[in-house]
C-alpha positions in Angstrom: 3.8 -5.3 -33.0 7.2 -3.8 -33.8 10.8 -5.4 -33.4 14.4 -3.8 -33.1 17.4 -5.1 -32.7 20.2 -2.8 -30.9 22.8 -5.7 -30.1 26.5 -4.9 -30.5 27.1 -8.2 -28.9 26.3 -11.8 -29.2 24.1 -12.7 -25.8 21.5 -9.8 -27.1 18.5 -9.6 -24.5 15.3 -8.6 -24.9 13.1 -6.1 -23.8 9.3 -6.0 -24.4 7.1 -2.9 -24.4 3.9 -2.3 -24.1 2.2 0.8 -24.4 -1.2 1.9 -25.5 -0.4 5.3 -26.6 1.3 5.5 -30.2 3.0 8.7 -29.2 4.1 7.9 -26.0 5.5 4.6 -27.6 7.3 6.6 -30.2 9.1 8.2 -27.2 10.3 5.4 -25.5 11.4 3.8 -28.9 13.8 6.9 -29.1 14.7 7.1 -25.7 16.0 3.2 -26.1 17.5 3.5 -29.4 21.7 4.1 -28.5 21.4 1.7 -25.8 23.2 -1.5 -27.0 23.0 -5.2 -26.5 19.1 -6.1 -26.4 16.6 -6.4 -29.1 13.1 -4.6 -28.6 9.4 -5.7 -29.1 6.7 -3.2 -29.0 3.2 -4.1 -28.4 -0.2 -2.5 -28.0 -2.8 -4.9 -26.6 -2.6 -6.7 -23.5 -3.3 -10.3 -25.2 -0.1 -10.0 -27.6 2.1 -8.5 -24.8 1.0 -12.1 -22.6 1.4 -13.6 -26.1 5.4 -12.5 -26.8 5.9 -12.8 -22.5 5.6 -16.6 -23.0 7.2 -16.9 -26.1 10.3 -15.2 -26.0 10.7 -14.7 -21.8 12.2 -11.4 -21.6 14.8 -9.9 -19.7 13.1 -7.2 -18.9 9.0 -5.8 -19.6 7.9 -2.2 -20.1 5.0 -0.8 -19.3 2.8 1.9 -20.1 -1.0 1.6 -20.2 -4.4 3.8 -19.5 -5.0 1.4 -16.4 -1.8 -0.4 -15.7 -3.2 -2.0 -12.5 -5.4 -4.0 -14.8 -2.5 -4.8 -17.1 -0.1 -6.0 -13.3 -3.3 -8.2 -12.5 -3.5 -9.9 -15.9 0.2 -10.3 -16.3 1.1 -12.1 -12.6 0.3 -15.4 -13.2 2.7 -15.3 -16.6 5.7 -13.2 -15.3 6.8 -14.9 -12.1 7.8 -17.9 -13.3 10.6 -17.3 -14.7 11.1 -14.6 -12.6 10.7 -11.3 -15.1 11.3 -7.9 -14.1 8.5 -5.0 -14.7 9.4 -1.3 -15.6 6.2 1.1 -14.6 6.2 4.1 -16.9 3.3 6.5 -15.1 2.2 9.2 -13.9 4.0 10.3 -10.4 -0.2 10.4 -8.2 -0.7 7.0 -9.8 2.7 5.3 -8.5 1.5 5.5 -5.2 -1.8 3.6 -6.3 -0.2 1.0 -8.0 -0.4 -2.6 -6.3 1.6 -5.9 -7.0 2.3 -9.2 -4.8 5.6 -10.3 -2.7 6.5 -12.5 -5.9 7.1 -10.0 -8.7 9.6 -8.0 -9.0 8.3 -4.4 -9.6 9.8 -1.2 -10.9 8.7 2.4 -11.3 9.3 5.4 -13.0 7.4 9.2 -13.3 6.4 9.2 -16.8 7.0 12.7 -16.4 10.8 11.6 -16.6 10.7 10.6 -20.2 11.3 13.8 -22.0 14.5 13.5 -20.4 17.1 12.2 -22.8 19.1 9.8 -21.1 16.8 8.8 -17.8 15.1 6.1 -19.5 17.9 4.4 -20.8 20.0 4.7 -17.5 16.9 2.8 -15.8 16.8 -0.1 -17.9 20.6 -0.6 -17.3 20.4 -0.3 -13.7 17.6 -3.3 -14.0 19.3 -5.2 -16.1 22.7 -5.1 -14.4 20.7 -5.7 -11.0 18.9 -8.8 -12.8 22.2 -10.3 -13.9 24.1 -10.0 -10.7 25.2 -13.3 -9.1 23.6 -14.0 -5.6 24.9 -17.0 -3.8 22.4 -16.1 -1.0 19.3 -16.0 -2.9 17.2 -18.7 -1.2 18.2 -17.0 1.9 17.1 -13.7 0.6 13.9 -15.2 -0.5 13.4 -16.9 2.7 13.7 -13.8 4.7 11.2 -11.8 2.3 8.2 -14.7 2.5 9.0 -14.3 6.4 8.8 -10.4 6.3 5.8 -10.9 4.5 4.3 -13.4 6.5 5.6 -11.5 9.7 3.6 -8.3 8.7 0.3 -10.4 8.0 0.8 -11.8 11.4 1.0 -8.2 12.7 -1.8 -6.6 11.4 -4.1 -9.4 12.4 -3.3 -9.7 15.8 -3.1 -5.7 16.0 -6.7 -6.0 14.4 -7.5 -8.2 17.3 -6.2 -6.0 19.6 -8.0 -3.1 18.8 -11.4 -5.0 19.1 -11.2 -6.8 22.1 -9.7 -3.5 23.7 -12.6 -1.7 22.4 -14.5 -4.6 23.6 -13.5 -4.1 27.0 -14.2 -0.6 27.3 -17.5 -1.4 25.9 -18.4 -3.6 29.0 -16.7 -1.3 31.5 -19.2 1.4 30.2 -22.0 -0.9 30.1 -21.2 -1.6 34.1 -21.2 2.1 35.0 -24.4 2.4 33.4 -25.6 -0.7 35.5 -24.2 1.0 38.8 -26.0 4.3 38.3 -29.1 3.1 37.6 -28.9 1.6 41.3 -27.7 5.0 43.1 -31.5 5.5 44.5 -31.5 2.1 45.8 -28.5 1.9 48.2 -27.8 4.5 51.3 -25.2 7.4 51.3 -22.0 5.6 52.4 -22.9 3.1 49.7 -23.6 5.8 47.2 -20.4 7.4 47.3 -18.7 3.8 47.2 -20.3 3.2 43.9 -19.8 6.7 42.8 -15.9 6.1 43.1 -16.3 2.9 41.4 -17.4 4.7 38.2 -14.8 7.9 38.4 -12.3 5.0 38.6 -14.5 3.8 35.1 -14.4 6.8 33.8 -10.9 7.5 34.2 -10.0 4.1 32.4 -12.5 4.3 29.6 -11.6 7.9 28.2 -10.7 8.2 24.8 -7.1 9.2 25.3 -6.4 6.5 27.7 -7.6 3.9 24.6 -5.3 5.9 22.1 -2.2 5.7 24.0 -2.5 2.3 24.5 -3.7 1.6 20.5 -0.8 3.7 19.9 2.0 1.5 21.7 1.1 -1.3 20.1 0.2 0.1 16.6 3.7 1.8 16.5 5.5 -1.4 17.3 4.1 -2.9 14.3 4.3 0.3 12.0 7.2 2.0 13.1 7.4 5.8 11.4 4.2 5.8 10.0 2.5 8.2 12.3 5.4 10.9 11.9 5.5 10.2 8.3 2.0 10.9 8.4 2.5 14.1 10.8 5.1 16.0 9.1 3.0 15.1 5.7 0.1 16.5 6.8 0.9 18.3 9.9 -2.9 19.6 10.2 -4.8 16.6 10.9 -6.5 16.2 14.0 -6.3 12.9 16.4 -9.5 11.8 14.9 -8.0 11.6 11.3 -4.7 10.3 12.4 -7.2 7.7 14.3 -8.7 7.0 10.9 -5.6 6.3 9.0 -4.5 4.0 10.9 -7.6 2.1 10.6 -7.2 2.6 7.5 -3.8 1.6 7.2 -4.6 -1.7 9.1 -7.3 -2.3 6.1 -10.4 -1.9 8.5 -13.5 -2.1 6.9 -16.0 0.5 7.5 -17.7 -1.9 9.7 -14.5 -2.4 11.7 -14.3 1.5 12.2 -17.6 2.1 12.7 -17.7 -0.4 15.7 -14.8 0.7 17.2 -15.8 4.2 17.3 -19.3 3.5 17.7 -20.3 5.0 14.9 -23.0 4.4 12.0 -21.3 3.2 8.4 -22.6 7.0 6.9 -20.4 8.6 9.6 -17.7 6.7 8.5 -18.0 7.2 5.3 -18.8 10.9 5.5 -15.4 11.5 7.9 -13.5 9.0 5.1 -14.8 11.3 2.5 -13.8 14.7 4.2 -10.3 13.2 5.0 -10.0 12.4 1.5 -10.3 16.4 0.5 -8.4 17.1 3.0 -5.4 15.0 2.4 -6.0 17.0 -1.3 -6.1 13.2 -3.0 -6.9 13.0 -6.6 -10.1 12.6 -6.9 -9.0 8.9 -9.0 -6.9 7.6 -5.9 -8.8 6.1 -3.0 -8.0 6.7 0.4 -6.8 3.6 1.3 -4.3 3.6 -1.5 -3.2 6.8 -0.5 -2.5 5.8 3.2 -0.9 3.0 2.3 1.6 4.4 0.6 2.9 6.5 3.2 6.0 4.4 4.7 
């Protein structure tokens, strides 16, 4: 563990940092060091970084580790109370992997932005300045976030629902065509074609695009932008992958997709895995990170 102090004033703050890698620590050191009014603490390991958290309650927490989703895991239960903000140094393909809950207050930044001189330094400002800004409306501001939050839960389980008991319902209409043809050599001509306009009008209602467009109206109301963000992202996907990600993007299981599709779990996961190449993910990234991300 390393200290500095930087403070040209008397209401110093401090900043703790924890990195794993000496050399990258080394860098961030100097990138910090003609920045004024805060004191630094460097750490290494994940127990004295909780260990400093609690003792000293920073102003701001730095972070740069081999797995720093394991570190943001560890460190929730210690940094939201008092509310502490975290700086993300990584990589840019792991941002978009990186997880955290409605309660912390998250930053990030492309550790590929450190060799330049003054970024670093300009970020912490920005988060300090934003930390220390007075905000009469804060409880409302809170408020609306838990209700965003809960809003958005709300959505995606009654989309969820949605899906099913559509799919549900095209199930039993196909089931009931199948139940009418079997009885074609049973019943006389005029009948016949009675029955055989029955399932056209089945047929009609059941197709594939017909359940698409109506997944899409409601799946759009609830996501709004995400299948054009996806589009113009990835403009050669066909309507079964864009069907996919936003199963995906609802957090469907493999079980929920292969139902709705009617589909085996090995088809799933054989169509995940080819989307997954496709979408040119990194190969430590997992799909549903990925498509997550994306608005």
């Amino acid at each position: 563990m390393r200290t500095k102090s930087f403070s040209s004033g008397h209401d110093a703050q401090t900043i703790v940092i924890g990195c794993d890698n000496h050399a990258t620590l080394a860098v961030i050191l100097e990138r910090l060091e003609n920045c004024t009014n805060y004191n630094l603490i460097s750490v290494v390991r994940v127990s004295d970084l909780i260990r400093i958290i609690n003792s000293v309650h920073p102003a701001l927490i730095i972070l740069n580790y081999r797995n720093n989703q394991l570190v943001q895991n560890n460190l929730c239960d210690f940094i939201n109370k008092p509310k502490m903000p975290l700086l993300y140094l990584t990589h840019k393909h792991e941002i978009r992997s990186l997880k955290w809950d409605l309660k912390s207050s998250v930053f990030t930044m492309p550790l590929e932005y450190l060799h330049i001189q003054n970024h670093l330094a300009l970020r912490v400002n920005s988060v300090l300045i934003l930390k220390d800004q007075p905000n009469e409306d804060s409880r409302e501001r809170s408020f609306a976030r838990e209700s965003i939050g809960k809003n958005f839960l709300n959505h995606k389980k009654n989309l969820s629902r949605y899906v099913l008991e559509l799919d549900q319902k095209v199930r039993t209409l196909r089931k009931v065509k199948d139940r009418i043809k079997g009885i074609y050599s049973d019943v006389n001509d005029p009948t016949r074609q009675k029955l055989m306009s029955i399932v056209n009008s089945i047929k009609t209602s059941t197709t594939d695009s017909k359940h698409w467009d109506d997944f899409k109206i409601y799946f759009e109301s609830t996501t709004p932008k995400f299948l054009d963000t996806l589009s113009s992202i990835h403009p050669d996907l066909t309507a079964k992958d864009i069907k996919y990600c936003c199963y995906l993007k609802m957090s469907m299981s493999n079980n929920d997709i292969g139902h709705i599709l009617g589909i085996n779990n090995e088809s799933v996961r054989t169509h995940k895995y080819r989307l997954k190449k496709k979408l040119d993910i990194p190969r430590d990234e997992t799909l549903q990170n990925y498509i997550k991300s994306i608005a």
